[in-house]
C-alpha positions as CSV (number, residue, x, y, z in Angstrom):
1,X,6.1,14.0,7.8
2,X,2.9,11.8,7.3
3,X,2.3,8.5,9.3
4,X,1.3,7.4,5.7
5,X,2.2,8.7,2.3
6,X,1.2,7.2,-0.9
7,X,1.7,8.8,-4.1
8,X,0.1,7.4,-7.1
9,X,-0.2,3.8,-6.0
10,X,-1.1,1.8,-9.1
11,X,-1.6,-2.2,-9.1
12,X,-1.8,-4.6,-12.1
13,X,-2.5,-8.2,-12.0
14,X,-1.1,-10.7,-14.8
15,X,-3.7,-12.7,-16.2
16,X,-4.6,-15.4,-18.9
17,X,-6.4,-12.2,-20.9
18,X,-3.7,-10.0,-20.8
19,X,-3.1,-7.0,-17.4
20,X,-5.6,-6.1,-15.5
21,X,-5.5,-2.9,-13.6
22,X,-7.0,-2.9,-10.4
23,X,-5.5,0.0,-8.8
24,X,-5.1,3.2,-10.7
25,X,-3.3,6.4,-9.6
26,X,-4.1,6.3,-5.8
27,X,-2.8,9.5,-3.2
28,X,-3.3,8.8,0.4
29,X,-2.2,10.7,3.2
30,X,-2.9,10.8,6.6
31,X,-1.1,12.4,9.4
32,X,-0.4,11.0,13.2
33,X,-3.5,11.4,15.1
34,X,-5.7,11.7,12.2
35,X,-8.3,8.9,11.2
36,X,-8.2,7.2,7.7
37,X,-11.5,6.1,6.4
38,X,-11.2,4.3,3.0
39,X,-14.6,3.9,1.0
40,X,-16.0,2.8,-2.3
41,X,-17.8,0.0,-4.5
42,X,-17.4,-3.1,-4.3
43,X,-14.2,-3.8,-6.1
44,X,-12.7,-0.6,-6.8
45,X,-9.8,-1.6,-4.9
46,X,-9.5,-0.8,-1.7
47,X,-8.4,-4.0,-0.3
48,X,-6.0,-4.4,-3.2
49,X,-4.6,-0.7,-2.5
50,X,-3.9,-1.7,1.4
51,X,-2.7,-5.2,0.6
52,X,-0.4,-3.4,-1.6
53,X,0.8,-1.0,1.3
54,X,1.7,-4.1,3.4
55,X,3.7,-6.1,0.3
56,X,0.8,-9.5,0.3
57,X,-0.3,-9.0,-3.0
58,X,0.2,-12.7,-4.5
59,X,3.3,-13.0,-7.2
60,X,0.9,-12.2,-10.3
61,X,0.8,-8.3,-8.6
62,X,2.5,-5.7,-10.1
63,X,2.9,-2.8,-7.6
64,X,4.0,0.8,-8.8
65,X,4.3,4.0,-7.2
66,X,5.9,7.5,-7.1
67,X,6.8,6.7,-3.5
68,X,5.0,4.6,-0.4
69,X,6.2,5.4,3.1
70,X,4.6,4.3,6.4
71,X,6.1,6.4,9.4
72,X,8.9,6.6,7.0
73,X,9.4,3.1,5.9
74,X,9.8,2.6,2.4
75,X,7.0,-0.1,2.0
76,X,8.3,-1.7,-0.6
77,X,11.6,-2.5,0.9
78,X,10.1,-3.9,4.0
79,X,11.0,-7.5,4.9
80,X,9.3,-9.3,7.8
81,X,12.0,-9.1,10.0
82,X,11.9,-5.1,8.8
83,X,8.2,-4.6,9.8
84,X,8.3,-6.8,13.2
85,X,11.1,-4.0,13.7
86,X,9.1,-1.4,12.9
87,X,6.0,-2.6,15.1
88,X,8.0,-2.8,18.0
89,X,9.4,0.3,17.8
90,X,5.8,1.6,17.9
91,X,4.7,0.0,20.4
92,X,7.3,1.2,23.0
């Protein structure tokens, strides 16, 4: 299993012109002990993509994908009392 897995991560912001997409169709992967390097332009979303991943995307964010797991952990079930679990258990 993947430390993280992220299958077609998409990410839409409501606007006063209508939905923007900012994030479109985005696979990660990266396995335990492997290093994760994430680059691009300027604004082609890969703060949006990881802010996504950790659920602080303000309430305008629209956040889609096929699945999103972090050593496991469905991401976008994760609560704060859920991840403070979750870092903890890491860290022992």
């Amino acid at each position: 299993m993947a430390l993280l897995d992220i299958k077609n991560l998409t990410v839409e912001f409501q606007t006063a012109g209508g939905q923007f997409r900012a994030v479109d169709g985005v696979d990660i992967s990266c396995d335990a002990g492997e290093i994760l390097s994430i680059v691009g332009e300027s604004g082609s979303g890969k703060s949006v993509s990881m802010l996504a991943l950790m659920g602080l995307l303000p309430w305008t964010a629209t956040v889609s994908a096929d699945h999103m797991l972090l050593m496991g952990w469905i991401c976008s079930v994760w609560t704060k009392v859920s991840a403070v679990k979750l870092l903890a258990k890491r860290l022992q």
